[in-house]
C-alpha positions as CSV (number, residue, x, y, z in Angstrom):
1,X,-70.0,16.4,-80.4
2,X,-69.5,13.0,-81.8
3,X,-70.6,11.5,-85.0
4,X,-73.6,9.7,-85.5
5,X,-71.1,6.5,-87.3
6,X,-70.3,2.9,-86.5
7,X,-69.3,0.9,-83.6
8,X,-66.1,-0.7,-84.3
9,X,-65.0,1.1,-81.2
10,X,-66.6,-1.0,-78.9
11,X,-65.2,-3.9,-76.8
12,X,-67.2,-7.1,-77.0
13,X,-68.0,-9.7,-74.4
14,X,-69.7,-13.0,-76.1
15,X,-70.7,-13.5,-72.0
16,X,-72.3,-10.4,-71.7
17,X,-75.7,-10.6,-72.5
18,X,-77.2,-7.2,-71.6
19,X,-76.3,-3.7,-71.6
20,X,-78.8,-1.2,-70.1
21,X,-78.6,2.0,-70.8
22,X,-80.4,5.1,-68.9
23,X,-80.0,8.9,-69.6
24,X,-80.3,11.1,-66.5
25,X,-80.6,15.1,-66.1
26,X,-81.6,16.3,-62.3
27,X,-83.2,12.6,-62.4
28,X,-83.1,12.6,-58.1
29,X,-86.5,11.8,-57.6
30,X,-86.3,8.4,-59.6
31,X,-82.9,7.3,-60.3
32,X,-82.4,5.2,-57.2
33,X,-85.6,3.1,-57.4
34,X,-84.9,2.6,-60.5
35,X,-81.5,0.8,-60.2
36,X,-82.5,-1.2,-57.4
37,X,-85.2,-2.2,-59.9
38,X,-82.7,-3.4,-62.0
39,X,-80.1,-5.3,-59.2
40,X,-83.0,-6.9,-57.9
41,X,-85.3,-8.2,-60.6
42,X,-83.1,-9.3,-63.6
43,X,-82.1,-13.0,-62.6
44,X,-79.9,-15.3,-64.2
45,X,-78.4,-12.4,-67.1
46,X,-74.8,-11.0,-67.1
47,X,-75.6,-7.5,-67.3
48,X,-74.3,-3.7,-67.5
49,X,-75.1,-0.9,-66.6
50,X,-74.3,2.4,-69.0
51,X,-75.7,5.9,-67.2
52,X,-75.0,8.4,-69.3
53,X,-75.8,12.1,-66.9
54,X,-76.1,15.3,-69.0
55,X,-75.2,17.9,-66.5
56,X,-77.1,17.0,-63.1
57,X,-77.2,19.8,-60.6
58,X,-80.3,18.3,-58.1
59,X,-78.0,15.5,-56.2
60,X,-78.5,13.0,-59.4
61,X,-74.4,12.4,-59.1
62,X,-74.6,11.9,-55.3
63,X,-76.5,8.3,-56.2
64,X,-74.9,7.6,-59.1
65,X,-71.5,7.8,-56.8
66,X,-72.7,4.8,-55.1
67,X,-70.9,1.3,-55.9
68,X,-72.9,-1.0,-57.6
69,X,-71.3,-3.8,-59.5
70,X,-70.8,-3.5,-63.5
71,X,-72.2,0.1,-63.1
72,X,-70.9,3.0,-65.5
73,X,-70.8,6.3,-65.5
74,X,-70.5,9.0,-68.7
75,X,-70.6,12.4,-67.6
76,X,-72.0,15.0,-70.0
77,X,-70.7,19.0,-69.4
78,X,-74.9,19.9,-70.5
79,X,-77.8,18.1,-72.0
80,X,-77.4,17.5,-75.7
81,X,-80.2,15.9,-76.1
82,X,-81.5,11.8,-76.0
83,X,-80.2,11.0,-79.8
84,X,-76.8,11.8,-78.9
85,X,-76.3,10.8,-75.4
86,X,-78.0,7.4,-75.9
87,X,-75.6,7.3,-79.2
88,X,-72.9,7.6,-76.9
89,X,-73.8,5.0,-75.0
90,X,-74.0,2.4,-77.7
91,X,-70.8,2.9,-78.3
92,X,-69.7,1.8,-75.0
93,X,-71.5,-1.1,-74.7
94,X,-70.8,-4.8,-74.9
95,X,-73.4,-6.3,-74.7
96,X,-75.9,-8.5,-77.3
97,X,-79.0,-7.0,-76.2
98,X,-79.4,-3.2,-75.6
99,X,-81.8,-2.2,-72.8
100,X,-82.9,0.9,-73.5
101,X,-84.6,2.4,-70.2
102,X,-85.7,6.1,-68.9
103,X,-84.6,6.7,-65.1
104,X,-88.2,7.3,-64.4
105,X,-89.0,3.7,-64.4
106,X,-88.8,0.6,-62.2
107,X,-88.5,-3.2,-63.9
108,X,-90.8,-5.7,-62.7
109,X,-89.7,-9.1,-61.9
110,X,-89.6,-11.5,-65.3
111,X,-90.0,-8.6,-67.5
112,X,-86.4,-9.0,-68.9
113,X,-86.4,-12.5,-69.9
114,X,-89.9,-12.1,-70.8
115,X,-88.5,-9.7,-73.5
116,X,-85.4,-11.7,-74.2
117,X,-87.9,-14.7,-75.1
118,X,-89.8,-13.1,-77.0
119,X,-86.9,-12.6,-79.8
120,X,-86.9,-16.3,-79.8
121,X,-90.3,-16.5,-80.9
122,X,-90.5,-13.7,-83.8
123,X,-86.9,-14.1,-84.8
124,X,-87.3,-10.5,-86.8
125,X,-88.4,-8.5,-84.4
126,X,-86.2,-5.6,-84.0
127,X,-87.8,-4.2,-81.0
128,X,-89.3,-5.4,-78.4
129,X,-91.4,-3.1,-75.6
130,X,-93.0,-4.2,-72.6
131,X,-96.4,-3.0,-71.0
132,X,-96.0,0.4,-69.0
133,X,-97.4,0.4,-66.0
134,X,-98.6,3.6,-63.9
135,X,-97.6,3.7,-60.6
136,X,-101.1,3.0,-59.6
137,X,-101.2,0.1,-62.2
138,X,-103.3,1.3,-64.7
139,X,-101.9,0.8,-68.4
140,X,-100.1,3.6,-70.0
141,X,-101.1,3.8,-73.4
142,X,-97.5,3.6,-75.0
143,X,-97.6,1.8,-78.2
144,X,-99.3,3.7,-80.6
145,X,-99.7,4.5,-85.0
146,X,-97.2,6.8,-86.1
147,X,-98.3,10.2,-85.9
148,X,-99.5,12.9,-88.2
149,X,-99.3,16.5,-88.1
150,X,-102.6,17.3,-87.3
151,X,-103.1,14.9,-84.4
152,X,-99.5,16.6,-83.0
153,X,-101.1,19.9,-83.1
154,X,-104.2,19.0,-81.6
155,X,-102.2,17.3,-78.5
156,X,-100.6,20.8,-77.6
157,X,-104.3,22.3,-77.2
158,X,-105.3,21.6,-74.0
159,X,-109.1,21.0,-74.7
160,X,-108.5,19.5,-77.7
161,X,-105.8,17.0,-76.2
162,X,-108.0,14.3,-76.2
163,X,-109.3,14.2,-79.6
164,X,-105.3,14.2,-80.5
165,X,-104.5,11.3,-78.0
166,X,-107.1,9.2,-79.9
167,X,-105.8,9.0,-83.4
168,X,-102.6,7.9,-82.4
169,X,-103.9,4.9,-80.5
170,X,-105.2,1.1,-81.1
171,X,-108.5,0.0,-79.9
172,X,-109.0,0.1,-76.9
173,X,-108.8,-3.6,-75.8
174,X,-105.4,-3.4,-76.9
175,X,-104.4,-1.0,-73.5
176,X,-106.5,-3.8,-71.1
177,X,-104.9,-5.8,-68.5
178,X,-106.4,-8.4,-69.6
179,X,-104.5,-8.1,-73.0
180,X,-101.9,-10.6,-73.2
181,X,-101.1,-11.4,-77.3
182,X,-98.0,-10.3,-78.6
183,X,-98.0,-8.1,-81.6
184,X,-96.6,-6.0,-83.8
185,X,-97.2,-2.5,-83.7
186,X,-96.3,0.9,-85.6
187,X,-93.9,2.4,-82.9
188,X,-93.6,2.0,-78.6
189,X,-92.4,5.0,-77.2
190,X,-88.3,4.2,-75.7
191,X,-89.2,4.0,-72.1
192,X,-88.1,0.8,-71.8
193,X,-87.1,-1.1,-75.1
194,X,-84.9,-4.2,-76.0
195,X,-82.8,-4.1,-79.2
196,X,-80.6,-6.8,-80.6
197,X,-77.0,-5.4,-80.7
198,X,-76.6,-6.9,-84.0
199,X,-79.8,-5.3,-85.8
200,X,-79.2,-2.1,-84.1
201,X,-75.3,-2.0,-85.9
202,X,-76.9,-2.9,-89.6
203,X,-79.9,-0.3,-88.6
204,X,-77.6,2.2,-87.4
205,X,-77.6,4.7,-84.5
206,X,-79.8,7.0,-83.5
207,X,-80.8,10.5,-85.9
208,X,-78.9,13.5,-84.1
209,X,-81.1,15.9,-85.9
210,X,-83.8,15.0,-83.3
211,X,-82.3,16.1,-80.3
212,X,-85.7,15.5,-77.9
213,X,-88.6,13.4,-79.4
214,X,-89.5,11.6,-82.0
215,X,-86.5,10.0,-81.9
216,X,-88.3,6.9,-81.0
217,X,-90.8,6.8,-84.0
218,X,-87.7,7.6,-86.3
219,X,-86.2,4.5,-85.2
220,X,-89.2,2.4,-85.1
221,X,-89.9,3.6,-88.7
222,X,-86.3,2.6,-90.0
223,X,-86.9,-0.4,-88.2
224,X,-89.7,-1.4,-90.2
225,X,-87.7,0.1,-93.0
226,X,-84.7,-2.1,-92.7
227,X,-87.1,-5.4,-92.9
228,X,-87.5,-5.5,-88.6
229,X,-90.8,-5.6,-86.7
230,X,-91.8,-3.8,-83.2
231,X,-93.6,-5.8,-81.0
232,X,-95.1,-5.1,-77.9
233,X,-95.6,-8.4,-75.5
234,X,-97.6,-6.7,-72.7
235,X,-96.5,-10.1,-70.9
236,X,-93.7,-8.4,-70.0
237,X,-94.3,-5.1,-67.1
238,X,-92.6,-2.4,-66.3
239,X,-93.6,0.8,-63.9
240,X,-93.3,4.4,-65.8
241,X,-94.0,7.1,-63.7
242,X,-93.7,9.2,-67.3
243,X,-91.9,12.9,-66.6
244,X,-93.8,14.0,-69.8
245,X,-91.4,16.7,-69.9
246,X,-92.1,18.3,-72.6
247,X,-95.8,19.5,-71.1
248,X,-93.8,21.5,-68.0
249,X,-91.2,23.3,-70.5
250,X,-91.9,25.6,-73.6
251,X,-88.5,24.8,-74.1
252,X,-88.8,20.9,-74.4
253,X,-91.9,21.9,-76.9
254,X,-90.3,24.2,-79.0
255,X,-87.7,21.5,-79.4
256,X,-90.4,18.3,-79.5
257,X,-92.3,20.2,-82.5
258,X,-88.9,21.2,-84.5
259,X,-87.8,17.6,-83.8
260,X,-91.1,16.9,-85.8
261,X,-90.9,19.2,-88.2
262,X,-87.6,17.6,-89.5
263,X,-89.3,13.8,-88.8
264,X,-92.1,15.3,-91.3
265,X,-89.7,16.2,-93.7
266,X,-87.4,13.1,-93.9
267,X,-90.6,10.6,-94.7
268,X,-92.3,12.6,-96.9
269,X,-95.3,13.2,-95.2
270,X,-97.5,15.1,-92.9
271,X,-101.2,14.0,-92.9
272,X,-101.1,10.4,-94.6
273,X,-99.9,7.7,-92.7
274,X,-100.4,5.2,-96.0
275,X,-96.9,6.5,-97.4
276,X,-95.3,5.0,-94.7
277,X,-97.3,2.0,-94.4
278,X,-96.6,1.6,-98.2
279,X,-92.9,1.6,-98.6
280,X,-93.3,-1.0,-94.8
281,X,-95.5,-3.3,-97.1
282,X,-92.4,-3.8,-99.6
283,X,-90.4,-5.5,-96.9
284,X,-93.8,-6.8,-95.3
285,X,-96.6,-7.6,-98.5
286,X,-98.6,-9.7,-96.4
287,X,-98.3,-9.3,-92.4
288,X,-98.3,-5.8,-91.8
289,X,-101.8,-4.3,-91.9
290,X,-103.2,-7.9,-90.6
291,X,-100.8,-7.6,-87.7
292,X,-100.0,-3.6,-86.9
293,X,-103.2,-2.3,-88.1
294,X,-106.1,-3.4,-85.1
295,X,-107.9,0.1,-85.4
C-alpha cells in the first residue's frame, strides 16, 4: 500500500480546471446516473474524471468500460478503504480543484460553478459542500458539529438514534429549502466536496489510519487547523441517495467506531467539543463561533 506523502508525482495541466474523483465497490445501482450527471451538467470547465474501483464483482466494471471522454480508471485488487483509495487518486490528478464525489450521487445543473464561485468570495475557504438533496428533494442533513463520543454511541442504538442525530446538528432553519446564506460550518460529510488543489498539497492527504469514516471530520478539523474554513453554500444542489453503509454491515461498524476511536485519540478529546473549537479560535479569534456556531 502506498504512503500517505506528497504529490510531486503528479502531472499538471494549468488548463485543467477540475478533477473529480469517485470511489466505487459493487457501485451498479448508481454509478451510471451518476456520470451522466457529471457529462451533462458541468458547462464551460475542462474537466477529469478519476474512478478509482476497489474490487467490483456486481457489473460496476461493465459501465466503467464504457468510453467517455477524459475518463480514468484505477483498479484496486480489494477495498482498502476511502483514505487510501481517494489518496491514490490525488495523486493522479491534474487538476486545480478536486471534486470529491460518492457514486451514489447525481450533480445538478450550476452546482459546480456555483461552488467554484464561491472560493472567489471567501478566498480561505478550504472546502466547499453543496446542499444534499434526497431523491425525493428533501434536505439531507449533511453539515453538521463535530461529533462526540456520546452522541456516536447513541446513534448505533436504534431508539435512541434520534436523540444522537440531534447533537450533531445546527438549528433547524439551517436544513430548510428556503436556506440560502453561505456559511461556515464545523465539518460536511465528503459526498460531494470541492478542494483547492493548492490547499489540499500544504494540508496534506488524507489520514490512512481511518480506513472508513471519519475521515471526513479529520480533514475538516485539519482544515480549520491549517488556518482554512468549510463552508456550505446550500445555493449549490446535488442528489445523494446516501448508501449509509455502515447501518447494513457490522463489518462497516466495527470499522466506523475504531476509525473513531483513533479520531478520539489524535484530538485529545471525547466528550468536549471546546478543545477543538479552542486551538480553531487561534487561527480564527474572532469569526469562528459568530459564524460556525448557529446552535
Amino acid at each position: 500500500m502506498e504512503k500517505m506523502e506528497g504529490n510531486n508525482n503528479r502531472r499538471c495541466d494549468e488548463n485543467l480546471i477540475l478533477s473529480i474523483i469517485i470511489l466505487t465497490y459493487n457501485s451498479v445501482n448508481y454509478i451510471d446516473n451518476c456520470l451522466k450527471g457529471i457529462y451533462k451538467n458541468i458547462e464551460g470547465v475542462k474537466f477529469e474524471v478519476i474512478v478509482v474501483d476497489s474490487g467490483s464483482t456486481d457489473g460496476t466494471l461493465d459501465i466503467l468500460k464504457r468510453q467517455r471522454p477524459n475518463l480514468n480508471v484505477i483498479l484496486l485488487d480489494r477495498n482498502y478503504g476511502t483514505a487510501y483509495s481517494r489518496n491514490i487518486a490525488i495523486r493522479k490528478a491534474r487538476g486545480n480543484y478536486l471534486l470529491f464525489l460518492d457514486s451514489d450521487t447525481v450533480i445538478l445543473r450550476g452546482a459546480i460553478k456555483e461552488l467554484i464561485n464561491t472560493f472567489k468570495k471567501i478566498p480561505d475557504a478550504g472546502i466547499v459542500a453543496p446542499r444534499l438533496l434526497y431523491p425525493d428533494g428533501t434536505v439531507q442533513k449533511s453539515c453538521k458539529l463535530f461529533p462526540n463520543f456520546p452522541l456516536k454511541i447513541l446513534k448505533f442504538i436504534p431508539f435512541l438514534e434520534r436523540l444522537g442525530e440531534k447533537m450533531e446538528l445546527y438549528k433547524d432553519y439551517v436544513y430548510s429549502k428556503n436556506f440560502r446564506k453561505i456559511i461556515s460550518v464545523d465539518y460536511c460529510i465528503s459526498a460531494c466536496w470541492l478542494v483547492k488543489r493548492e490547499v489540499l498539497d500544504r494540508v496534506g492527504l488524507f489520514d490512512e489510519n481511518i480506513s472508513y469514516a471519519p475521515e471526513d471530520v479529520d480533514m475538516c478539523i485539519r482544515m480549520w487547523l491549517n488556518g482554512y474554513k468549510v463552508v456550505y453554500n446550500p445555493s449549490a444542489e446535488v442528489i445523494h441517495y446516501s448508501q449509509r453503509a455502515s447501518r447494513r454491515s457490522l463489518r462497516k461498524a466495527f470499522i466506523h467506531l475504531k476509525g473513531l476511536l483513533y479520531y478520539f485519540r489524535k484530538y485529545h478529546y471525547v466528550f468536549d467539543r471546546r478543545k477543538i473549537y479552542n486551538k480553531i479560535m487561534k487561527k480564527f479569534p474572532t469569526s469562528y463561533h459568530t459564524e460556525c456556531t448557529l446552535s
